[in-house]
C-alpha positions in Angstrom: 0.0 0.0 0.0 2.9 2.3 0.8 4.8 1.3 -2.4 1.8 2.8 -4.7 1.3 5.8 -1.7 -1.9 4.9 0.2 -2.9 7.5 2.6 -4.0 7.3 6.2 -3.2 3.4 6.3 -4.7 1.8 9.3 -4.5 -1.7 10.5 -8.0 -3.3 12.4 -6.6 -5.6 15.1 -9.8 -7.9 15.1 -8.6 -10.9 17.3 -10.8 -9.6 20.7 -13.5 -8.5 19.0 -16.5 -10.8 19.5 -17.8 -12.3 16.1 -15.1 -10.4 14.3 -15.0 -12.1 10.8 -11.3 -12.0 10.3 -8.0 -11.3 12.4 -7.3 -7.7 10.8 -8.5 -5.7 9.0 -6.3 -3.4 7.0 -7.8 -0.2 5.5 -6.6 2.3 3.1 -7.5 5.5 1.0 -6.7 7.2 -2.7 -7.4 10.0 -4.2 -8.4 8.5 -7.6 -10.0 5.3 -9.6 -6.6 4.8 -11.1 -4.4 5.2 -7.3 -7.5 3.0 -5.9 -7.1 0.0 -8.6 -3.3 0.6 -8.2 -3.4 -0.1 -4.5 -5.8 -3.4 -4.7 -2.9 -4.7 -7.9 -0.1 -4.0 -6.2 -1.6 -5.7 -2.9 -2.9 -8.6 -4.6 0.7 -8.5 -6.3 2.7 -8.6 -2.9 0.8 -11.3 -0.9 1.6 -13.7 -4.1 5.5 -12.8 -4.0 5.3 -12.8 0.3 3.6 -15.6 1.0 2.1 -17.7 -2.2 -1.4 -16.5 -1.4 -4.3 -15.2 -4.2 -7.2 -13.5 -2.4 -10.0 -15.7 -1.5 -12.6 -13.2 -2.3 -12.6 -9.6 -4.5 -15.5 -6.7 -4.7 -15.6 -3.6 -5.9 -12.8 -3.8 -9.2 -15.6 -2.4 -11.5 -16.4 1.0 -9.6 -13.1 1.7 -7.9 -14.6 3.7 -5.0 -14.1 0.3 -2.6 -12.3 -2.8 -3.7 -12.2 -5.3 -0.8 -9.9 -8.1 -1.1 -10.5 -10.8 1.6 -8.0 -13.5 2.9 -9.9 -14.9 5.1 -8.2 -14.0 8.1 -6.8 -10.5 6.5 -9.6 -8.0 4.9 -8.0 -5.6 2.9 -10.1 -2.5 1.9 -9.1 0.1 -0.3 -11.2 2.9 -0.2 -11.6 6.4 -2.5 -11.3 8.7 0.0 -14.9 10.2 0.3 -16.1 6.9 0.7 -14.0 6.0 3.2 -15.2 8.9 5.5 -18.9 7.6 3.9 -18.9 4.0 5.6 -16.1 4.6 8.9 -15.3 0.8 9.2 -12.9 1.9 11.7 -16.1 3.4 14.3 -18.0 0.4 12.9 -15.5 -1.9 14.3 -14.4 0.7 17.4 -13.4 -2.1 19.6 -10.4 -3.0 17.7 -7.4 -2.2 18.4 -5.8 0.9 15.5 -3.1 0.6 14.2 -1.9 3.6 12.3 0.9 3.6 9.7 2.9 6.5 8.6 3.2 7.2 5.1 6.7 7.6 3.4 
């Protein structure tokens, strides 16, 4: 996410959370289609090399406001950044524990 410069990068520590449905979460924003469809490639691309894993499940490729790519225990969403704001995953899931990256 870094590598194609996500913004506000946070990471959903869902392991306490009753009826979580997955371990993390890990959410990030762009400022376009293009940076948004970037992102969800270069994820998808990096789990492969890291640890011989294709996603399980993937939404949201056609619109590009919210592409979702689920590994079963890792969720990662990558948002447009007015939708982000729009559905707050990270107050929906506010018993998590936040993790916050920096950005390069």
């Amino acid at each position: 996410m870094l590598e194609k410069k996500a913004q506000e990068i946070a990471v959903l520590d869902l392991r306490h959370v009753k009826n979580a449905i997955a371990d993390y979460f890990v959410i990030c924003s762009g400022g376009s289609d293009t940076q948004v469809d970037a992102i969800a490639d270069s994820v998808e691309d990096e789990v492969y090399k890291a640890a011989k894993q294709d996603v399980w499940h993937k939404e949201g490729k056609e619109n590009k406001e919210w592409i979702l790519l689920d590994y079963s225990d890792v969720v990662a969403h990558v948002f447009k950044k007015d939708r982000r704001k729009f559905y707050a995953l990270e107050e929906l899931w506010g018993d998590a524990k936040i993790t916050y990256l920096a950005s390069e």
